[in-house]
C-alpha positions in Angstrom: 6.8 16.5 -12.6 4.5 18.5 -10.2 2.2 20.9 -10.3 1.9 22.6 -7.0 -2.0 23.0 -5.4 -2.9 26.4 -4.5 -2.2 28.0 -1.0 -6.0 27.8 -0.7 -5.9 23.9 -1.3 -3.9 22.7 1.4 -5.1 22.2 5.2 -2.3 22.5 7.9 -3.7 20.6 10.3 -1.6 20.2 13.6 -2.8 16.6 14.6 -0.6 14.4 12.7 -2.3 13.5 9.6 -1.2 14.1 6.1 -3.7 15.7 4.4 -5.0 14.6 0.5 -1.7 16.7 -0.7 -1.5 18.2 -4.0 -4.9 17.1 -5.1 -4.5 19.0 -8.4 -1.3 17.7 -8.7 -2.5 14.2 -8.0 -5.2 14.5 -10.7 -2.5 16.0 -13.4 -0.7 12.4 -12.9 -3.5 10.8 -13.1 -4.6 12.2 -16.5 -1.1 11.8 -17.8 -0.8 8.7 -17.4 -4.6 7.9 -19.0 -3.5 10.1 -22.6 -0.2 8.2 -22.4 0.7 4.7 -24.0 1.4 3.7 -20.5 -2.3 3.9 -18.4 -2.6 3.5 -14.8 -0.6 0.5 -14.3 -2.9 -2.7 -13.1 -1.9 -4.4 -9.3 -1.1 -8.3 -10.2 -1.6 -11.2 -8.0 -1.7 -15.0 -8.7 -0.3 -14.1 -12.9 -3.1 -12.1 -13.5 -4.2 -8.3 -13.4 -6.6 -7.4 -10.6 -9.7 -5.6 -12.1 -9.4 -1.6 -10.4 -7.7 -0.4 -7.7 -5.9 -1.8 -4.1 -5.2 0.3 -1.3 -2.7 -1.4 1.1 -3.1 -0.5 4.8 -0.5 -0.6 7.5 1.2 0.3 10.1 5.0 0.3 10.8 6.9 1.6 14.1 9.5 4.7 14.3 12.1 4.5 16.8 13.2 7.7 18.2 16.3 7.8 20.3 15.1 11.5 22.2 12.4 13.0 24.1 10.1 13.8 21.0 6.1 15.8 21.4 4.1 12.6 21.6 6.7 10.0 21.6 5.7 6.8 23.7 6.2 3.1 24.4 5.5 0.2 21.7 4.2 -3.0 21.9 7.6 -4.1 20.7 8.8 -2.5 23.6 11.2 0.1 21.8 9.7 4.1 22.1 9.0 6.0 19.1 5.8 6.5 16.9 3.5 4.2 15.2 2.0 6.1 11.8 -0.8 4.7 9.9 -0.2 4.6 6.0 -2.2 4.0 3.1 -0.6 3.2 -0.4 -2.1 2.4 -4.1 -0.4 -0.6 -4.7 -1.3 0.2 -8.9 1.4 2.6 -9.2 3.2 2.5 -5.5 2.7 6.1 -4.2 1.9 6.6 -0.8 -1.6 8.0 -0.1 -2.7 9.6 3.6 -0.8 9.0 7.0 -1.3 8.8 10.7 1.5 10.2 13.0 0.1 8.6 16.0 2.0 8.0 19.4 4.6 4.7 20.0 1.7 3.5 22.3 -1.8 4.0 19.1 -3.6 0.9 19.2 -2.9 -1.3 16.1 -6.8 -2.2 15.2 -8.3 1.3 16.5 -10.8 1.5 13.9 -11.5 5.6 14.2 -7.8 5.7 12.4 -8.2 2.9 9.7 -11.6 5.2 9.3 -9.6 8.3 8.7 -6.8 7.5 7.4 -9.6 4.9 4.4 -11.8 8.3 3.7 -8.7 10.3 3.3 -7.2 8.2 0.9 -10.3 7.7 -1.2 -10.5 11.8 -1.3 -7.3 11.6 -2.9 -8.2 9.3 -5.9 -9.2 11.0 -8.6 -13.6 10.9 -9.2 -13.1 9.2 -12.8 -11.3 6.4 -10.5 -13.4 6.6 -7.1 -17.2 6.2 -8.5 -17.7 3.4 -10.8 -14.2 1.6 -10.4 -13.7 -1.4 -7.7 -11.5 -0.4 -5.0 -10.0 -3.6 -2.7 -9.0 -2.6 0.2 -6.5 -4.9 2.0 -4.8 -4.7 5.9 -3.7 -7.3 8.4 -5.9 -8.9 10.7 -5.4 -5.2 12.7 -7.8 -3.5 10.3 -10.7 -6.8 11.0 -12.8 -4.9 13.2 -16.3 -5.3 12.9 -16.6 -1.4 13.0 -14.4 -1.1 9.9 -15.3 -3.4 7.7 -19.3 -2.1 8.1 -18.1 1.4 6.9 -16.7 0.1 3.8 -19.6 -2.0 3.3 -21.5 1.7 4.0 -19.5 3.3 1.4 -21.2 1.5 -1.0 -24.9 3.5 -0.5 -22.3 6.7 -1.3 -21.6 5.0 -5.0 -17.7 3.8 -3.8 -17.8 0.0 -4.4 -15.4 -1.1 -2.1 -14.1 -4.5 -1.2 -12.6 -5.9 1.6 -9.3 -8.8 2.2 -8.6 -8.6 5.8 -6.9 -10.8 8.1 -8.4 -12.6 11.0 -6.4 -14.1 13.8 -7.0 -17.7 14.4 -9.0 -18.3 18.1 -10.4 -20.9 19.3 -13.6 -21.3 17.3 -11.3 -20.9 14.0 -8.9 -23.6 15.1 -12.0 -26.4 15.9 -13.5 -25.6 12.1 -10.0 -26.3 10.8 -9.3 -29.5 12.4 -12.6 -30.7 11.4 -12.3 -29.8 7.7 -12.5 -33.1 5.7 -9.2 -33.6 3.8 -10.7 -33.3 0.3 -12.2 -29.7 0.7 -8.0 -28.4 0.5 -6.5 -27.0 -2.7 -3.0 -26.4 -3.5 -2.1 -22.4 -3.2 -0.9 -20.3 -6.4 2.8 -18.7 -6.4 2.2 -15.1 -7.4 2.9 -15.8 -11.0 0.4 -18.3 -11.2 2.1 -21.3 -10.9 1.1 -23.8 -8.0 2.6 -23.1 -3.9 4.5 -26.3 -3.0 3.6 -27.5 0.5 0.7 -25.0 1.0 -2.8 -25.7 0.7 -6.0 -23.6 1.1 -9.6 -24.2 2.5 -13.2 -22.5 2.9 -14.5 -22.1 6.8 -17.7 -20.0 5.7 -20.5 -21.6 7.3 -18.3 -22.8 10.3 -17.5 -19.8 12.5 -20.1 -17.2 13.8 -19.6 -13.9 11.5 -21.9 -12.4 13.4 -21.7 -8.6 13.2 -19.8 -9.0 9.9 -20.9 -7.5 6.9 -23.2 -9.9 5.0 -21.5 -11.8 2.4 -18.2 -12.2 4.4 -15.9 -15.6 3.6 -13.4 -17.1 5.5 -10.4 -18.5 3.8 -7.8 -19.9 5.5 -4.2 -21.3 4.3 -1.9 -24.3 5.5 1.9 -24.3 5.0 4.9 -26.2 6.2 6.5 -23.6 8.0 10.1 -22.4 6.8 13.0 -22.5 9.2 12.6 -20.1 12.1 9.3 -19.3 11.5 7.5 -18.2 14.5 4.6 -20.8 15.3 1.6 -21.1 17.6 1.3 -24.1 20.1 -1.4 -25.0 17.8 0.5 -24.8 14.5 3.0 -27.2 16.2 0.5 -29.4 17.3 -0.7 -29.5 13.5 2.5 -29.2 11.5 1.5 -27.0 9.3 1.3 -23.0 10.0 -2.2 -21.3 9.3 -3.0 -17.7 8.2 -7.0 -16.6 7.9 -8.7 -13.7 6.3 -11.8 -12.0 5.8 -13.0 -11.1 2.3 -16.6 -10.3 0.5 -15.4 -10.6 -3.1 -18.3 -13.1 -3.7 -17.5 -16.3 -6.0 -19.3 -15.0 -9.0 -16.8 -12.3 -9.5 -13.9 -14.2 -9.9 -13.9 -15.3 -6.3 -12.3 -18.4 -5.8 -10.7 -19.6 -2.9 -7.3 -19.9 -4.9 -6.9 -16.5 -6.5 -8.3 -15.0 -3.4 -5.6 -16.5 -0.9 -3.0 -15.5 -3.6 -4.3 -11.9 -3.9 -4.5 -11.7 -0.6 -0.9 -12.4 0.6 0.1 -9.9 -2.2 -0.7 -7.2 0.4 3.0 -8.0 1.7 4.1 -5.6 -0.7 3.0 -3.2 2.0 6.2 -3.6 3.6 8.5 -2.8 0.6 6.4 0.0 -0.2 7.2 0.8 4.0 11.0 0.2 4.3 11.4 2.1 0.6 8.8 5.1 2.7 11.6 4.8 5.3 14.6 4.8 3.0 13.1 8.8 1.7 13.0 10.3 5.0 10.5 9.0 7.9 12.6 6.3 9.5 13.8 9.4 11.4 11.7 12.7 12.5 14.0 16.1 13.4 12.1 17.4 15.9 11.0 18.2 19.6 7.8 19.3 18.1 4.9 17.3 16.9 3.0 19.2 14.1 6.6 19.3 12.7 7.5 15.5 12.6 3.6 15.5 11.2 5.0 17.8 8.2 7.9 15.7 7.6 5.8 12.5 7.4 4.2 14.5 4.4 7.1 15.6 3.1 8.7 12.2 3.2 5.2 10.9 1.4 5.0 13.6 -1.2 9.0 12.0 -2.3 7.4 8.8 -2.6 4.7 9.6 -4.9 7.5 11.8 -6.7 9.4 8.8 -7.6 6.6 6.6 -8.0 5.4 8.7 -10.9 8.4 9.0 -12.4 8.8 5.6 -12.5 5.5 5.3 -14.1 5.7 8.0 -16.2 9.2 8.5 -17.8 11.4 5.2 -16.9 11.0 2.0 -18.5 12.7 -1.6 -17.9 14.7 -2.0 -14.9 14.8 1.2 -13.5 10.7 1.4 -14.1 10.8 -0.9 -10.9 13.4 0.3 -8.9 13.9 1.2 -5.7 14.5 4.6 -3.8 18.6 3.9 -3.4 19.1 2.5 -6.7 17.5 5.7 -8.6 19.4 8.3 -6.4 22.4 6.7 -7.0 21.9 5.9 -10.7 20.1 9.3 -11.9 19.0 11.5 -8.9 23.0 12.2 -8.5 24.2 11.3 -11.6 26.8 14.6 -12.3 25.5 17.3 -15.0 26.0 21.3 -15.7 23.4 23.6 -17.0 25.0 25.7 -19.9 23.7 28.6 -22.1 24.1 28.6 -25.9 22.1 29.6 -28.9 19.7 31.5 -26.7 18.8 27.9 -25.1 19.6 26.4 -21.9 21.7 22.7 -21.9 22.0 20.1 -19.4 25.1 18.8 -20.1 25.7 15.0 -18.5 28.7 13.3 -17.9 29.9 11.3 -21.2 31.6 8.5 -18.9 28.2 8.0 -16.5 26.7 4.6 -17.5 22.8 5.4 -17.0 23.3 9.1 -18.9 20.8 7.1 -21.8 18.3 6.7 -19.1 18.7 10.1 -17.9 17.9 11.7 -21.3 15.0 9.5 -22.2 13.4 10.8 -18.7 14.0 14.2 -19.7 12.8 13.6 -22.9 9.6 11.9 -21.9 8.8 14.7 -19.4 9.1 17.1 -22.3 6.6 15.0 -24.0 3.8 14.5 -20.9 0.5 16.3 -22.2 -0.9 18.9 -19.8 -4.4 18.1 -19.5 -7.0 20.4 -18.9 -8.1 20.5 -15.1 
């Protein structure tokens, strides 16, 4: 269900970005789900809800195979674009996005800026003052200029929280090898249980975070590498691979080094949220035109929030989780007629089609969604 913003409510900008659509909409959704049994659904990490709200941030590259408005190079060497996206990993829908040129720099912190404040317009007040809001990218969103404005945000009553990564240079590899063997702890599956072969370590107080925001940790995690995994001389030299990030969660709130690498690494659900983003419509843009592949980023991001509501709002067990592919084929295209009878309108489903339950229950629970008062 959605209820259209006004005319007056939406900004057509012709510059790429997808604007906070449907901000009444949004807030409707919102409000739904609070008077419903179901709430805004909790992110997880490590077997255990995470307090608030995480945004995911990343980027993913769009190959085109024609002369497109703004089309250029990659660092993968292909030639395409390379949007910016934001998603609320509570419920899965996609917040802003960035279409930027194939050749955008990955860690340009103006666009992790933009792209961060437009998100946070499009959360709800009730949830953007007085709720804390993790924000979590790879090590392309590290920049000292970055993390000081979300550390800024705080003065404006949005208490914000950082899990970045950090690439591991020269200074990070000397504080590793000189960690004493005893100051490593065995790393947490996501449901809690413990990582087999992976260990993880504190380097705060080891490596100059100068220009950081104060209160910054450095957590760093050890693994035998899997088969094919692609490792750094100095990973070989050690065995093990290493992966370091950022965070200022501080230990008193729940900060330890454990649960923090574990809820960290949960920000690879990025990348299903991404390749399920691609599956609805922007792994290919139609046109010559820029401000036209810019609208059918958004229109491809509005069909992800679509679905992600509907999961959260009228599906329950399997289909409550699934994918883009499974619910078009199981009830976006399931076969039905609309008949007239009794001065009332019928949707008539197929008798034979196995998910028609499913089907009836959604329609049934969208009849029941309350309408709150905006």
């Amino acid at each position: 269900m959605i209820f259209p913003a006004s005319d007056e409510d939406r900004d057509h900008r012709g510059d790429g970005f997808r604007q906070p659509g449907e901000p009444s909409a949004q807030s409707c959704h919102w409000l739904q789900a609070a008077e419903t049994r179901r709430g805004t659904p909790s992110s997880r990490a490590g077997g255990r809800d995470l307090p608030g709200l995480v945004l995911d941030l990343d980027a993913t590259l769009v190959t085109c195979h024609s002369e497109k408005e703004q089309a250029a190079a990659t660092y993968k060497h292909g030639f395409g674009f390379h949007p910016l996206l934001c998603f609320l990993d509570n419920t899965g829908e996609a917040l802003p996005g960035l279409l930027r040129p194939g050749n955008a720099g990955a860690n340009t912190a103006s666009d992790h800026i933009t792209v961060l404040n437009a998100a946070l317009a499009q959360i709800p007040d009730a949830h953007r003052h007085g709720t804390d809001i993790l924000i979590r990218t790879d090590s392309a969103g590290g920049t000292k200029a970055f993390l000081t404005h979300l550390r800024n945000l705080r003065a404006r009553g949005i208490q914000t929280f950082f899990s970045v990564g950090h690439p591991v240079t020269e200074p990070v590899r000397h504080a590793i090898r000189a960690l004493p063997g005893r100051t490593w702890h065995p790393a947490l599956e996501q449901d809690g249980s413990l990582r087999g072969s992976a260990e993880v370590a504190e380097l705060t107080g080891m490596i100059d975070l100068a220009g950081y925001p104060d209160g910054t940790r450095v957590i760093v995690r050890r693994e035998r590498p899997h088969p094919g995994a692609q490792l750094s001389l100095f990973d070989l030299d050690e065995g093990m691979r290493h992966q370091v990030f950022l965070t200022d969660t501080p230990i008193a709130g729940g900060g330890s080094i454990q649960h923090l690498e574990v809820r960290h690494r949960a920000h690879a659900r990025v990348q299903d949220r991404i390749r399920c983003g691609k599956a609805t419509g922007f792994d290919r843009f139609p046109s010559r035109l820029f401000q036209v592949n810019a609208a059918w980023l958004e229109l491809s991001l509005t069909a992800i929030d679509l679905l992600a509501w509907t999961r959260a709002l009228l599906l329950d067990g399997e289909l409550a989780a699934a994918e883009p592919k499974k619910l078009r084929y199981r009830l976006l295209h399931a076969a039905a007629r609309i008949t007239r009878g009794g001065r009332r309108l019928h949707l008539r489903i197929a008798a034979t089609w196995p998910w028609r339950h499913e089907l009836a229950n959604a329609f049934a629970c969208l009849a029941a969604l309350p309408r709150p008062a905006t």
